[in-house]
C-alpha positions as CSV (number, residue, x, y, z in Angstrom):
1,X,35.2,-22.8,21.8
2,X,34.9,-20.0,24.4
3,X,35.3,-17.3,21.3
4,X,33.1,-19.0,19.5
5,X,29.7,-19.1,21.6
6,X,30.4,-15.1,22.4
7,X,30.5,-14.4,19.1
8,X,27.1,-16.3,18.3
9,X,25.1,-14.7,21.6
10,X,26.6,-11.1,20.0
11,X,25.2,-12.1,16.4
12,X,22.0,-13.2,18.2
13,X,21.7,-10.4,20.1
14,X,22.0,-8.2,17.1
15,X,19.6,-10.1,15.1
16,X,17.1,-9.7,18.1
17,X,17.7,-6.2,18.1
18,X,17.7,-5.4,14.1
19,X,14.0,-7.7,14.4
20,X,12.7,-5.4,17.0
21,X,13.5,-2.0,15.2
22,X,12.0,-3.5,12.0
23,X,9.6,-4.6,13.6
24,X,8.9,-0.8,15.6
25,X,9.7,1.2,12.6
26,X,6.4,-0.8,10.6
27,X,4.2,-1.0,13.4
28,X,3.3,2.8,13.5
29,X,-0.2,4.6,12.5
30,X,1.5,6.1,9.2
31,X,2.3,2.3,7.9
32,X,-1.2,1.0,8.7
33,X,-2.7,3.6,6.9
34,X,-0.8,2.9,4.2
35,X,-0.9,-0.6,4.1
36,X,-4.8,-0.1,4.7
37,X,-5.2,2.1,1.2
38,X,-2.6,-0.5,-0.8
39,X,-4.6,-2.8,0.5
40,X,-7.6,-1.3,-0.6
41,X,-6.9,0.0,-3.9
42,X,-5.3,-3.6,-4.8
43,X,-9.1,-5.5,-3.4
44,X,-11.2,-3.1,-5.5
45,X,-9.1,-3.5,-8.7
46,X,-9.4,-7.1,-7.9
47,X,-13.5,-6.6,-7.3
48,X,-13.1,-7.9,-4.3
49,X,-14.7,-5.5,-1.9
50,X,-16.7,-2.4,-1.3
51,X,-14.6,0.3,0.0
52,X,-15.3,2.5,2.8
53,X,-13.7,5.5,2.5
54,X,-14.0,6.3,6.0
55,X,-11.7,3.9,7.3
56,X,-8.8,5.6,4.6
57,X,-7.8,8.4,7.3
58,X,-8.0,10.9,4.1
59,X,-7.6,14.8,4.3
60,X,-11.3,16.4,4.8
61,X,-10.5,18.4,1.2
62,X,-10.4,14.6,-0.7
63,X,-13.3,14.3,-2.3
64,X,-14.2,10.9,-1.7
65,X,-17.3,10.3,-4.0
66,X,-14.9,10.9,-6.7
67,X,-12.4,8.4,-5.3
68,X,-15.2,5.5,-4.7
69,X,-15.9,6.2,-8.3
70,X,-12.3,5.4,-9.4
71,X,-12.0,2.9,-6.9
72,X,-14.9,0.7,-8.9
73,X,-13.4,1.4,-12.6
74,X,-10.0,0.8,-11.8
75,X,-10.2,-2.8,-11.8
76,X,-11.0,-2.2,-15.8
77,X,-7.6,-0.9,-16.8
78,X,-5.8,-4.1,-15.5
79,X,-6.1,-6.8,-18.4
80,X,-4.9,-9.2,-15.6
81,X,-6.0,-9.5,-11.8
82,X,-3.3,-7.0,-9.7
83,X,-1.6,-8.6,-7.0
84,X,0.3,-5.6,-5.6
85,X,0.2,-2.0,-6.2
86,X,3.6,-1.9,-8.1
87,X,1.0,-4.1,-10.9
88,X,-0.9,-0.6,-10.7
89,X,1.4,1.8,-10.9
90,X,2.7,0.4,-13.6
91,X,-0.4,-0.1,-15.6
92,X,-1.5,3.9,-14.8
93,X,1.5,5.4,-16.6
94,X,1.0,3.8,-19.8
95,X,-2.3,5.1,-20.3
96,X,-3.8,8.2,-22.0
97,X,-2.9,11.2,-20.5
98,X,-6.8,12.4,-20.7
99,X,-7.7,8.7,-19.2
100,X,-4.8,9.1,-16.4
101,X,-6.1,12.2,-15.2
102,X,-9.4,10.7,-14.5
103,X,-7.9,8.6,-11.1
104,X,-6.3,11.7,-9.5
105,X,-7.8,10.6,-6.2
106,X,-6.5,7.1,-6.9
107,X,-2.9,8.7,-7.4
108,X,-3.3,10.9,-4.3
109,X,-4.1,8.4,-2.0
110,X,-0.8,6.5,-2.8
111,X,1.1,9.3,-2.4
């Protein structure tokens, strides 16, 4: 019985642990800035909301007139309503080369 409850607290205690890494590793700027433009790019496929572009953290060369643009036709290209932003990504390759190349700031801000 002894053995027993010491090898529970030591698989508890590692579960803590792994749970607070995960938990450290996705609570950083970089992932909420991500999570902010999939989040983003999947509510204005979906016509959902306006974007501000601000709140994206993007490079001062994006041109982000451009990407508000794209942000408001996208939602066209999906026959169905995107849920995540594999639905998207998997929707932009099978288009016309001509008609891909018109969401480059779309593509950039995923990458």
């Amino acid at each position: 019985m002894e053995l027993r409850n010491t090898h529970g607290d030591e698989f508890y205690k590692a579960v803590s642990l792994v749970t607070a890494e995960v938990k450290r590793r996705f609570d950083q700027d970089s992932m909420k800035t991500a999570a902010l433009r999939e989040n983003v790019l999947i509510k204005e496929a979906n016509k959902e909301q306006i974007v501000d572009t601000d709140s994206l953290h993007l490079p001062l060369y994006f041109d982000k007139t451009r990407l508000e643009i794209q942000l408001k036709m996208i939602g066209d290209l999906c026959s169905d309503c995107p849920k995540t932003v594999k639905d998207i990504a998997t929707t932009m390759p099978k288009l016309h080369p001509q008609t891909r190349a018109l969401f480059k700031e779309v593509h950039q801000t995923q990458t």
